[in-house]
N, C-alpha and C positions, 0 to 999 in steps of 0.2 A: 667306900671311896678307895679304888687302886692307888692313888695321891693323895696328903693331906698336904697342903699350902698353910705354912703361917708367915705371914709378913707382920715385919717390925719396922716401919720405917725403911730403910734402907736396904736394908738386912730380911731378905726371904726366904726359908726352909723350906723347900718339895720334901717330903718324908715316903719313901717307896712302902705304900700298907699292904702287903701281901705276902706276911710272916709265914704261914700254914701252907705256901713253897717256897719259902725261903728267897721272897721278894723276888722270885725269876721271873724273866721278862716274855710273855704275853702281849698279847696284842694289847689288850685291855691298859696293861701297864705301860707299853710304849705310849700309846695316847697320851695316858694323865699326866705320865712324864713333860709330854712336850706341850700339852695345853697350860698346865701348872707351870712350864719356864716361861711362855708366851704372857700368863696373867705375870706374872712376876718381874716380866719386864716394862708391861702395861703400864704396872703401878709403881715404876721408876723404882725398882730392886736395882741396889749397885753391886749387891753380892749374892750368889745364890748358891744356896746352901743343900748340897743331897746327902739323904742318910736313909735307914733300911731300920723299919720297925721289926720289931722281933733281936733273936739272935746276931741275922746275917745282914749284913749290906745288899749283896744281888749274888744268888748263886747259877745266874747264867742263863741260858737259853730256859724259858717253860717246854717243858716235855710231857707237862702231865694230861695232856689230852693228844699223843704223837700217835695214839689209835685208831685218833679219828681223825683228823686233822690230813688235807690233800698234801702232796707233793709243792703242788703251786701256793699253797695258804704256806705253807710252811716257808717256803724260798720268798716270799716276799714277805713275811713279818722278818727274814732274817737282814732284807732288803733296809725296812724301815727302821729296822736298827741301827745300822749302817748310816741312814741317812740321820737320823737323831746323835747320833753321836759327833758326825760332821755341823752339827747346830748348834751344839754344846761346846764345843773345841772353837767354832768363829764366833761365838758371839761376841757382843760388846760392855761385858759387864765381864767382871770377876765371878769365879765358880770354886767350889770346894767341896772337896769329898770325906766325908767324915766313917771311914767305913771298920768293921768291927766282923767277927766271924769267918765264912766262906765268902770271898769275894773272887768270884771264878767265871773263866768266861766273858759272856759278853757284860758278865758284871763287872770285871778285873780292866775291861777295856771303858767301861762309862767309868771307871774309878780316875782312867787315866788319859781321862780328857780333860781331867778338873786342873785348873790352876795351884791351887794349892788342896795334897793328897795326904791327907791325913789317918795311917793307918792307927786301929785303936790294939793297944794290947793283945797278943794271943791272937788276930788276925793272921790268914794266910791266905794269898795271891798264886792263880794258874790261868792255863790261856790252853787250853784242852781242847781247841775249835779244830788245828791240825788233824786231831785224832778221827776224826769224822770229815775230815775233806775241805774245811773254812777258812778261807783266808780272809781273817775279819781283823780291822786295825790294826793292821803290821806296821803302816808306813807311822802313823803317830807312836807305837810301842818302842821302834826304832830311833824317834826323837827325842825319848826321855832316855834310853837305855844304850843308844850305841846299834849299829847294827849285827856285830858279833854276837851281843848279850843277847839282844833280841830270837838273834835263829833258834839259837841255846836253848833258853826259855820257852818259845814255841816247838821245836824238835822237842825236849825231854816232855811239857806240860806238868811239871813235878811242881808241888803247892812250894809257894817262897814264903818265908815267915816273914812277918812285920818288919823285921829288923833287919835282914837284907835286902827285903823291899826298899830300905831306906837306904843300904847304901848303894845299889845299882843305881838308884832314880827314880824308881816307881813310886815311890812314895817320898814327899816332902818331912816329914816329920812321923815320931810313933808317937802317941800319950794316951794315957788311962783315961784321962778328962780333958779332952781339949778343948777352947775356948776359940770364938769366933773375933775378939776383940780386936788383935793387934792386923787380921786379916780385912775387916771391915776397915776398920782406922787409913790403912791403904788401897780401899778399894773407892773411898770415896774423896781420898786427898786432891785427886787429880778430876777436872770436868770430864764427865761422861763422853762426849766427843775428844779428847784427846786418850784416853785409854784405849778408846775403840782405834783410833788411828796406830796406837804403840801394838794392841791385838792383831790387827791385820800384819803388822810387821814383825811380828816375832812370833807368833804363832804358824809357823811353816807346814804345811803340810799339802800332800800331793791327795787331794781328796777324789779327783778324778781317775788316778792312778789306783788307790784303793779301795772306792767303787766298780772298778771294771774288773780288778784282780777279785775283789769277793762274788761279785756276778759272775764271771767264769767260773768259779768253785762251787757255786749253787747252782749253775745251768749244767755241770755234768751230770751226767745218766743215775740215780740209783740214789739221790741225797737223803730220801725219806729211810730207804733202807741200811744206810749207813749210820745213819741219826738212832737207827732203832739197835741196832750191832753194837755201837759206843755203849747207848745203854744199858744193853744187857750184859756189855762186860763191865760197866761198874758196876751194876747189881751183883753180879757176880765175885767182885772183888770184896765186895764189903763184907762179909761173915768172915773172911781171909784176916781182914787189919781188926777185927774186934768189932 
């Protein structure tokens, strides 16, 4: 299973099972994602909970089949990302991200769609989409962070550690063991329909604006081979850092 779901009452965990890449996001994986938040709201979840079996939380786009894989398969998984991430940001329930190792990319961007963002110790945050041509979640990156921080951060793409994740914004909190208690306890104080009403109002985002800005950065000429460029210079960087 690309998703496992546990539901406790209220309280439902999507767990991203896709250790052995480092939970990056595939097609296969955006599905279970959104099927797993869909049953989770079915079954009246008031919080829903994302984490990353293995090491890492999500280290970003799946690249491990970028061999095979068309121009066009490629631009519209990066599409449906896009759009999963605009359905996690509106929904009507409380969301939390509980993430821990690499969380990079379009993983760093589903980290920071969650309401409450929980990096785990020894965690590190990057947004490396620039580097390859993407303008993926800027307008929402810019709501937690300021739009200064935000350009910074996508211009340089340099990993942030847990701890200035926390104090820019990106992250709500650091902890070794964090606990979902005092998040639940507030997700369900208030009736379902008035959250969802204070969600639509304080959740701002210009989602059509950063739909159309990341379709124009995947409809330029050359995305697959840019995607391929990126990776062969971190392939390349890596014997360099150890």
């Amino acid at each position: 299973m690309p998703v496992t779901v546990t539901q406790e009452g209220a309280l439902c965990t999507l767990t991203l099972n896709r250790p052995e890449r480092g939970n990056a996001l595939g097609a296969e994986l955006v599905e279970g994602i959104e099927a797993g938040f869909d049953q989770a709201l079915a079954q009246g979840a008031r919080l829903v909970v994302l984490r990353g079996a293995g090491k890492h939380f999500c280290t970003g786009l799946d690249l491990s089949d970028l061999d095979s894989v068309t121009e066009g398969d490629l631009a519209l998984r990066i599409l449906r990302i896009e759009l999963l991430l605009q359905k996690l940001h509106a929904a009507p329930v409380t969301t939390m991200a509980i993430a821990g190792g690499r969380v990079f990319g379009a993983g760093a961007d589903l980290f920071a769609v969650c309401d409450h963002r929980v990096a785990l110790a020894g965690s590190s945050f990057a947004f490396p989409g620039p580097a390859f041509g993407l303008v993926l979640g800027t307008g929402r990156l810019a709501g937690l962070v300021g739009d200064t921080m935000a350009r910074h951060l996508l211009l340089a793409g340099a990993p942030i550690p847990a701890q200035r994740a926390l104090e820019l914004g990106l992250a709500t909190g650091v902890s070794e063991a964090p606990t979902t208690d005092s998040a639940l306890a507030a997700a369900t104080r208030l009736d379902a329909g008035t959250v969802a009403a204070l969600h639509r109002r304080t959740r701002r985002a210009d989602d059509a604006g950063d739909l159309a800005a990341l379709a124009a950065s995947v409809a330029r000429p050359g995305l697959l081979r840019r995607v391929k460029d990126y990776r062969a210079r971190v392939m390349a960087e890596r014997p360099a850092k150890g």
